[in-house]
KOLKETI-777312 format. One line per 10 residues: for each residue x, y, z of C-alpha. Coordinates in pm, 1 decimal. Example, Ala and Ser with C-alpha at 12.3 -4.5 7.8 and 13.67 -1.06 7.14 Angstrom:
<nodes>
1230.0,-450.0,780.0; 1367.0,-106.0,714.0;
</nodes>
This chain:
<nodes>
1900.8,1143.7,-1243.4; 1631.2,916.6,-1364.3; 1825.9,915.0,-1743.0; 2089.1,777.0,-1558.7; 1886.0,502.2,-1352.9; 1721.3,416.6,-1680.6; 2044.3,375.4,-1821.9; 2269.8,131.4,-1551.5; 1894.8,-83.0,-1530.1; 1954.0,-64.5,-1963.2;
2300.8,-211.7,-1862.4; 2254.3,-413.7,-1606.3; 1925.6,-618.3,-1817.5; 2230.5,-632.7,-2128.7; 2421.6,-853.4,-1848.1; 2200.7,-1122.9,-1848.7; 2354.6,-1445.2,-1955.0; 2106.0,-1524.1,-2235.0; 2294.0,-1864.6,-2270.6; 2178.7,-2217.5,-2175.1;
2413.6,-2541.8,-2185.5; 2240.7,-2843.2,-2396.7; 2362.2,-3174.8,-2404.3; 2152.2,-3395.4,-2674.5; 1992.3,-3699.1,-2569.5; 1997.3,-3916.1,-2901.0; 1786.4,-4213.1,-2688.2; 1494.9,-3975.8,-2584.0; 1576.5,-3716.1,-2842.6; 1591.0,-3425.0,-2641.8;
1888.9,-3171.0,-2540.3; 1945.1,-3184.8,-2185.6; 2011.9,-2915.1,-1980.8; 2047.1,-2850.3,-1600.2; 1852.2,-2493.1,-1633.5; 1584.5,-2399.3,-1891.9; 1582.1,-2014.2,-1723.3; 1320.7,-1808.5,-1917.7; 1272.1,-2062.0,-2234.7; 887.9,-2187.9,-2305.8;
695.8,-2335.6,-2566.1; 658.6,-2181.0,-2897.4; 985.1,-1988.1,-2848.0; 1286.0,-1943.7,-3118.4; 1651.3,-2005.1,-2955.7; 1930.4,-2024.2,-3173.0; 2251.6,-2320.4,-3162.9; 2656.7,-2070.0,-3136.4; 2647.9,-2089.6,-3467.4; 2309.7,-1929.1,-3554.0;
2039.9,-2182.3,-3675.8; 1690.3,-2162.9,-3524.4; 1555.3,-2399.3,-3363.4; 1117.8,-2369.2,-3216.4; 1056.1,-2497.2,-2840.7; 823.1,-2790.1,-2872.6; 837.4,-2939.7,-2526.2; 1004.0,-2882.1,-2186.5; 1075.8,-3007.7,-1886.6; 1155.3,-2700.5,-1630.2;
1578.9,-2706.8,-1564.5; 1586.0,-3089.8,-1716.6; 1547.1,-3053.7,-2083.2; 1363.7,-2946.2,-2380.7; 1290.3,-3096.5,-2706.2; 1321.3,-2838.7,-3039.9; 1301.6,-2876.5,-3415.5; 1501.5,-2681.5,-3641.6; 1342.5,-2396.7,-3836.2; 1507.6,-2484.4,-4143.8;
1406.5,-2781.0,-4276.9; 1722.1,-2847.5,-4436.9; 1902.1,-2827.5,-4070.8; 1922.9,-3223.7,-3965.9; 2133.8,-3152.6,-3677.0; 1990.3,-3123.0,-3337.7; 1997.8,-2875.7,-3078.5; 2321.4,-2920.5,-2887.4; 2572.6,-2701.1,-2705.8; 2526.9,-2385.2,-2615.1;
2180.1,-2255.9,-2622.4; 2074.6,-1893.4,-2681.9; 1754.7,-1751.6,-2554.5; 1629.6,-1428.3,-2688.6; 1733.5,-1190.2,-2504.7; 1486.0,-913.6,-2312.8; 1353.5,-597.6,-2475.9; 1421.9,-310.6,-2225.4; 1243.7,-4.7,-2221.4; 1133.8,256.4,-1946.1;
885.7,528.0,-1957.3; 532.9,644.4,-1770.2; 270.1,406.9,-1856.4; 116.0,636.9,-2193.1; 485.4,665.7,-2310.0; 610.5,326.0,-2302.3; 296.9,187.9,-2462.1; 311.5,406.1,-2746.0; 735.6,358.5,-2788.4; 698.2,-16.9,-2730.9;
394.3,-81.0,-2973.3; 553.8,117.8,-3273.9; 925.2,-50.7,-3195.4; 736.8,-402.8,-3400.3; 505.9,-551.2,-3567.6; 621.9,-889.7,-3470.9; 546.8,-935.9,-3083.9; 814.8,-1154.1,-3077.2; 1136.6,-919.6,-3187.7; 1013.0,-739.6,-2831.3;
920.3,-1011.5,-2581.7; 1055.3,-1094.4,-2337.5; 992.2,-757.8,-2230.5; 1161.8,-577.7,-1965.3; 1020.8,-275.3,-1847.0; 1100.1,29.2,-1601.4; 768.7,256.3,-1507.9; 985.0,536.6,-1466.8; 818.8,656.8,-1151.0; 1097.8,623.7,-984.7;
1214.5,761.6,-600.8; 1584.0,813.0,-588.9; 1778.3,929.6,-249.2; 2154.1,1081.8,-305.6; 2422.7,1111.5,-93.6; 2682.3,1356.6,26.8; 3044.8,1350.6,-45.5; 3136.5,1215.2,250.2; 2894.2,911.1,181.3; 3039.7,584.1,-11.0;
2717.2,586.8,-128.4; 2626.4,721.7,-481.6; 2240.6,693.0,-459.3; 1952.7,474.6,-366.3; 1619.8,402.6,-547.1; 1326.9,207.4,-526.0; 1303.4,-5.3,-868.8; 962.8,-126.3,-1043.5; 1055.5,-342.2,-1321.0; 840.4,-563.9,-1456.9;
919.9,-894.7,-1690.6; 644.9,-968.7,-1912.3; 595.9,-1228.7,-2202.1; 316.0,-1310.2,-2461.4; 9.3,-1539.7,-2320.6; -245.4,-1705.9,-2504.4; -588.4,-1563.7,-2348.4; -791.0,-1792.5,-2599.2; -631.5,-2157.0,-2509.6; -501.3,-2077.3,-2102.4;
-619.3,-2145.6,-1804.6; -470.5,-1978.6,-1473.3; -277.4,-2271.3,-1393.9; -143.6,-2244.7,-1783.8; -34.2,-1848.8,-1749.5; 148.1,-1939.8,-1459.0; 354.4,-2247.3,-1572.7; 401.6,-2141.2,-1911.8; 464.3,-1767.8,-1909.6; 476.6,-1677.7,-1519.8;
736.1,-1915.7,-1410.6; 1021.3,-1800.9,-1696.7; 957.3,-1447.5,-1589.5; 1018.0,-1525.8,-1221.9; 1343.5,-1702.6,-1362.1; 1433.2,-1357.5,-1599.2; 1369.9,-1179.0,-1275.8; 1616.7,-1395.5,-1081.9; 1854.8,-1358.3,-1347.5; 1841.0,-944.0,-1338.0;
1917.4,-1045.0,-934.4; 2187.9,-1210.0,-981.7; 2335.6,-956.9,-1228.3; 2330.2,-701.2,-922.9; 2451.0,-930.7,-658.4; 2787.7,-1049.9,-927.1; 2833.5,-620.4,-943.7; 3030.3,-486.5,-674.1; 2943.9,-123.5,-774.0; 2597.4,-181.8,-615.0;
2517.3,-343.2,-247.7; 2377.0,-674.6,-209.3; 2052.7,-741.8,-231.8; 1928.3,-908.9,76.9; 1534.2,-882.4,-25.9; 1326.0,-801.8,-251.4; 942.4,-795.5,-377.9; 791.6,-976.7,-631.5; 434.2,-962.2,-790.0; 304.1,-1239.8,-1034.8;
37.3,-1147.9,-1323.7; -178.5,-1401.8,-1478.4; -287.4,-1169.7,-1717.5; -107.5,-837.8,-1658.7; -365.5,-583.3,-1669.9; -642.9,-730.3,-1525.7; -517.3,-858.0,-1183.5; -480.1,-537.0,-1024.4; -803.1,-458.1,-790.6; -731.2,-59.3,-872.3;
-708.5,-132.2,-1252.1; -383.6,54.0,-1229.0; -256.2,-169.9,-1504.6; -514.0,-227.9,-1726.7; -474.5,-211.9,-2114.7; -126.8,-10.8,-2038.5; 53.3,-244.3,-2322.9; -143.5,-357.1,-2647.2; -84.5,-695.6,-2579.3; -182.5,-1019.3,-2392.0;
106.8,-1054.7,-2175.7; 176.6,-1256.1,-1829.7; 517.4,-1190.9,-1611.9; 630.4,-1032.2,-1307.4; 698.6,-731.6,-1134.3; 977.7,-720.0,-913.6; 1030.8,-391.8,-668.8; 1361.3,-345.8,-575.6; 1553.0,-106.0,-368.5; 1869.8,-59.2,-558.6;
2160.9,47.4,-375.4; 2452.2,215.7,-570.0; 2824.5,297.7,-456.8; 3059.3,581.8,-570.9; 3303.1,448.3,-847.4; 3645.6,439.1,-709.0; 3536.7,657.3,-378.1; 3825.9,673.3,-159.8; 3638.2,862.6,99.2;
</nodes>
């Protein structure tokens, strides 16, 4: 049963609309946009049809301001926008730090990350029951930080906010799904520095990395495909 949680919360993360509509401001020379979702400073996005462009500046859901990675690119960012899209995994806290540090060198091929600590509580149901199963989710969005140049306040705006918005964007995935219930709460935890904020040191030095995000607890409530009961 867990393979299969770990597997609908594998496709349920692939839903995530990745995509951002930019509109380019030539008089302030910046693309426009009405949500910036998970984008930040220092991050590649790509224009539909492929070029790279680095976040220099943003202004959260108003716009951002990017410069092509080619320098041969003269066009600016405009259209449709694509953010990189999360890097799911799920495991115990030894396994997923060992799978998720030899996956890349490059931090950035696996951030954002999206992870399930697969100690995970599931409840089935009879026949009878419309009800395939419930389970109480820990999935946590996490994103490189900069432990040298931030402050608490910069942890939070640059890396802790666009996980909060990744978060809401796995939320909204479940509520659009009518195979599972609506979501009418749910818990969410904010890290600095993930790691170091728990008082237990549960967390600490789980993931070779300096990473902020969120963990969001969820209780995830599934229904029978096509159950005529």
């Amino acid at each position: 049963m867990t393979k299969e949680i770990t597997q609908i919360i594998n496709g349920l993360i692939s839903d995530i609309d990745n995509t951002i509509d930019g509109v380019w401001d030539a008089i302030n020379e910046r693309t426009n946009v009405c949500k910036t979702k998970w984008s930040r400073v220092g991050k590649i996005v790509t224009d539909d049809i492929g070029r790279e462009y680095r976040i220099t500046e943003i202004e959260i859901d108003e716009w951002i301001k990017a410069t092509p990675i080619d320098s041969a690119n003269l066009d600016p960012l405009n259209g449709v926008i694509y953010l990189s899209s999360p890097f799911y995994i799920s495991g115990t806290k030894i396994a997923t730090n060992n799978e998720w540090t030899l996956s890349s060198n490059n931090l950035t091929e696996k951030t954002p990350l999206a992870w399930l600590l697969e100690i995970i509580r599931v409840q089935k149901f009879g026949r009878g029951n419309s009800i395939d199963f419930e389970s109480n989710i820990r999935l946590f969005f996490l994103d490189e930080t900069d432990i040298r140049n931030y402050y608490t306040k910069d942890h939070r705006e640059n890396v802790v906010y666009p996980m909060q918005n990744l978060a809401m964007e796995f939320i909204e995935v479940i509520q659009k799904n009518r195979q599972f219930a609506t979501l009418d709460e749910w818990e969410m935890i904010t890290f600095s520095r993930f790691g170091v904020e728990q008082d237990n040191g549960m967390f600490q030095n789980i993931l070779d990395a300096n990473l902020s995000g969120v963990e969001l607890r969820v209780n995830l409530t599934k229904y029978k495909v096509n159950c005529k009961c």
